[in-house]
N, C-alpha and C positions, 0 to 999 in steps of 0.2 A: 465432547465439549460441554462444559459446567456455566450453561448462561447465568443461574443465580450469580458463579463468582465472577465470571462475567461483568455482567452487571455491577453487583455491588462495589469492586475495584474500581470500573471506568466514573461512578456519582462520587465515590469515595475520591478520587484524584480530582474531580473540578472541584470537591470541598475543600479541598487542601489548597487549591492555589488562590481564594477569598481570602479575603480580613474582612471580620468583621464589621468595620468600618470604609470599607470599600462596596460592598453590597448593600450600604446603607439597613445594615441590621441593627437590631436592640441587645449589646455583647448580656451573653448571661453570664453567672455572675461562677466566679472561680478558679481556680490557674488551670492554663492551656497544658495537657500533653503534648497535642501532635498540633499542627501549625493551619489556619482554616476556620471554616464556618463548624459549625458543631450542627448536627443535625436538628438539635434544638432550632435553633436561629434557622436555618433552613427552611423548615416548617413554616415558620413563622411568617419568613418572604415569601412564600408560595400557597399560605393562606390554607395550607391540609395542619390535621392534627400531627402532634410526633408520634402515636404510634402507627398511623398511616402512611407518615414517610419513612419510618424504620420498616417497614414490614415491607415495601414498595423495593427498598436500597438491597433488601434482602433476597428481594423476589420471591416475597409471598403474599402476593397481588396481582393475581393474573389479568384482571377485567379492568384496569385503572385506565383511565379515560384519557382522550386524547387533551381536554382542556387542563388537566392535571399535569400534564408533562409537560404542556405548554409552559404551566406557570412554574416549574421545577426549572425548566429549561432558562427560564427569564430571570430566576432568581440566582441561577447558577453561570449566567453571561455566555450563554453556548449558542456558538454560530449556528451556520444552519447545517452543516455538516453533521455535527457532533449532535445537534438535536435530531436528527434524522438517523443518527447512530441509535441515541436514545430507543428509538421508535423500534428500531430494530428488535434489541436487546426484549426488550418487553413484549414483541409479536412471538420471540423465537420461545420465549418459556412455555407459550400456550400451546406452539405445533414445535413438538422438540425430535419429531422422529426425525430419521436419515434417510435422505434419495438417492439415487444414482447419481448422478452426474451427466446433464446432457450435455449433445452434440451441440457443436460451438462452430456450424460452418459460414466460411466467409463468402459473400455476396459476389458473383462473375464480375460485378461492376468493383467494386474496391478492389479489388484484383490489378483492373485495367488499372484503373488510379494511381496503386502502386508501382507498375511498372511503368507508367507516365510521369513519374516525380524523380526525373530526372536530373541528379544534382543537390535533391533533398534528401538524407536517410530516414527512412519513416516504416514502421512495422504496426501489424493490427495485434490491438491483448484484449484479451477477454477475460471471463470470471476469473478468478486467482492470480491473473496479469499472466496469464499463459499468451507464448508470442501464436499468431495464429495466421499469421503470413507476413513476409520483408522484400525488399526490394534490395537490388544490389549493393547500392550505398551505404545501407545498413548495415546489411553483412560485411562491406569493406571495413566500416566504422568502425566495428561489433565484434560479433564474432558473425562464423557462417552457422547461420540457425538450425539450416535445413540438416546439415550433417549432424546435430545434438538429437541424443535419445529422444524422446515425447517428453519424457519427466522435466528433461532439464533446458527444456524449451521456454523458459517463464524468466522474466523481469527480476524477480526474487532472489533465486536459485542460482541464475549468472549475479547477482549484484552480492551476494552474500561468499558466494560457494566457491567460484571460477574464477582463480588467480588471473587468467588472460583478461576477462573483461573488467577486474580489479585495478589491474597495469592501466588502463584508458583511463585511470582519475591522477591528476600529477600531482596529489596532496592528498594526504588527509581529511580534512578540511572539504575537498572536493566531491571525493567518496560520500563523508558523512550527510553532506548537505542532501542529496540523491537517496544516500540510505534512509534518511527520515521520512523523507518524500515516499515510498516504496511501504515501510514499514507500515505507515498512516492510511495509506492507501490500500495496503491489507486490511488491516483491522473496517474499513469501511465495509468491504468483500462480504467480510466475514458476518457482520451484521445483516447484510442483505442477504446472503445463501448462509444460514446459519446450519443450516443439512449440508451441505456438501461435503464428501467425505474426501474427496481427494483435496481440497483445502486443510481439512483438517491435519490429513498427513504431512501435505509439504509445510506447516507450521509444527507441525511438530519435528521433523526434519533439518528444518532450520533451527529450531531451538537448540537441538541437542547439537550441533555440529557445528553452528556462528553461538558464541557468545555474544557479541555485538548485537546481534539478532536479537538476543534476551534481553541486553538491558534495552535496548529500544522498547522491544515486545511492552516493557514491562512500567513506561512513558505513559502508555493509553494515549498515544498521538490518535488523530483519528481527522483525516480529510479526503477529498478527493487528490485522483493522479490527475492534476491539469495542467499546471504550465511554469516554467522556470526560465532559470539559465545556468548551460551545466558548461563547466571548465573541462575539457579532456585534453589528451594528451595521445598520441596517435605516433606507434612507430614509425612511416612514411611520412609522414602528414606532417609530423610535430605536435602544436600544444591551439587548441583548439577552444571559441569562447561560442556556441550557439546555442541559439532558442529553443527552446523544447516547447511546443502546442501538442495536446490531447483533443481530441474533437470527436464528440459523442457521435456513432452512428444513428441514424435515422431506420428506425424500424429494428433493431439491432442494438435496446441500452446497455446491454453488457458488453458492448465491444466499443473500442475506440481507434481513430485512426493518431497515433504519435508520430511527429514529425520534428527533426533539427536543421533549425535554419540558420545561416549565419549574415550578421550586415553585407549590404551592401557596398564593395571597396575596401573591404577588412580583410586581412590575410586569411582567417578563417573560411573568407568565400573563394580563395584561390585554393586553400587544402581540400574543400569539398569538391571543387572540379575533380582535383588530382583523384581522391578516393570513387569518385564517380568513374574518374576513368579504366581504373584498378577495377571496379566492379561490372564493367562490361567486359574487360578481358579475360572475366570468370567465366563461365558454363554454370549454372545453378546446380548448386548439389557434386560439384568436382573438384572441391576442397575450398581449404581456409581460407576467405577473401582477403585477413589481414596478415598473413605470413604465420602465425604464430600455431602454437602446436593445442592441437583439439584437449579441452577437458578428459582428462580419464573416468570413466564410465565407473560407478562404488561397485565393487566384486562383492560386496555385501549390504543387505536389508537394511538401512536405518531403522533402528527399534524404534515404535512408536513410543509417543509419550505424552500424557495427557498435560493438557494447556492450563492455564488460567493465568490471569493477569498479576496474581498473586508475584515478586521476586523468587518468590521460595521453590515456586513451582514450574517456572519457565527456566 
């Protein structure tokens, strides 16, 4: 992974989406190519010189201070996500080697949890949105997680990759609104374990094999996975309108507990019964809880493929 282009892509895309006269800059002076703040004016809201903040966008500034990226960050209207992105991108140039990838075990107590949310479909993900334990209703929802290889046990991979749990969005529109959500929330990942090597693969995996993938990839969205409302559509069930909560575990911040709830009195809480009940007539691990036929396993390697934010190169 190439955090200088990294980097320079994700400051390069919040300067694009400025005027000018929106960030309360002083325009310099000459016709615009490309559409945004110039790095000139940039500088100048965040009170560094321009070869400072060129050499910084480029990531040839390893030591640049935390009050410096604040003022970048303020000058450039970045939540606090995307500033904590920021934060990332600039830690990982300094420590750029690769680690293994640790053990991601889940808590005997969330465990209980999940087989006590009875009625609720809700699964644990951790680093890369790898699923990391589900509960029946999920699986009924879902797919059955437990029967997917390890690889393809991740949020990602089923939302990009696995026509079955593609089937569960009744639109376009439905899909995408989740795909962005996912996409953004990688890229957050990504910045926090900028070593992790099995991250790097399934993005690159994803890239070569979703287009969609890419051009999202190539967005620089960049937020937390926390809470929505996602439209699905469910073989037995029908068409489906619930809440999706993320809730950070305690002791445990790279994991989360995701859970779908649906109103109170709304048809959606009577499809959930029904899938709850679908999911106790399972056995764990003794097939597809939603009737539908298992992803096929790739008989071949996805060839890697190196990343960067660049279109050309995702």
């Amino acid at each position: 992974m190439d955090f200088r282009t990294e980097l320079a892509a994700f400051l390069r895309s919040r300067r694009a989406r400025l005027r000018p006269e929106d960030a309360g800059a002083r325009p310099f002076g000459g016709r615009r190519r490309v559409p945004g703040l110039r790095r000139e004016e940039l500088a100048e809201l965040a009170g560094v010189s321009v070869d400072y903040y060129v050499r910084l966008e480029q990531g040839r500034t390893h030591n640049v201070s935390d009050a410096v990226l604040d003022a970048v960050a303020r000058a450039l209207r970045l939540d606090d996500a995307e500033r904590a992105h920021l934060g990332h991108l600039t830690r990982a140039l300094r420590h750029p080697a690769s680690t293994p990838p640790a053990p991601q075990p889940v808590r005997a107590g969330v465990k209980v949890l999940l087989g006590a949310l009875d009625g609720v479909p809700a699964y644990v993900v951790g680093r890369r949105l790898d699923i990391l334990g589900s509960n029946g209703p999920a699986r009924a929802l879902f797919t059955d997680f437990d029967a997917l290889p390890a690889e393809q046990r991740n949020v990602a991979w089923l939302h990009f990759l696995d026509p079955g749990v593609r089937s569960r969005y009744p639109d376009q529109e439905a899909w995408q609104e989740t795909a962005r959500d996912t996409v953004a929330a990688l890229r957050m990942d990504l910045g926090r374990h900028p070593c992790d090597d099995r991250l790097c693969d399934l993005l690159g995996e994803l890239s070569v094999r979703s287009d969609e993938f890419s051009a999202l990839w190539a967005e620089q969205l960049v937020r937390e996975h926390s809470h929505g409302v996602e439209r699905l559509r469910h073989p037995a069930a029908g068409e489906l309108t619930l809440r999706r909560e993320t809730l950070r575990l305690p002791d445990a911040p790279d994991q989360a507990l995701v859970t779908y709830a649906a109103d109170e009195g709304t048809p959606s809480r009577a499809a959930l019964a029904l899938l709850s009940a679908r999911g106790r007539d399972q056995r764990c691990g003794e097939g597809n809880a939603t009737g539908l036929r298992r992803p096929e396993r790739p008989t071949a390697r996805t060839p890697k493929k190196t990343l960067s934010l660049d279109r050309s190169t995702v």
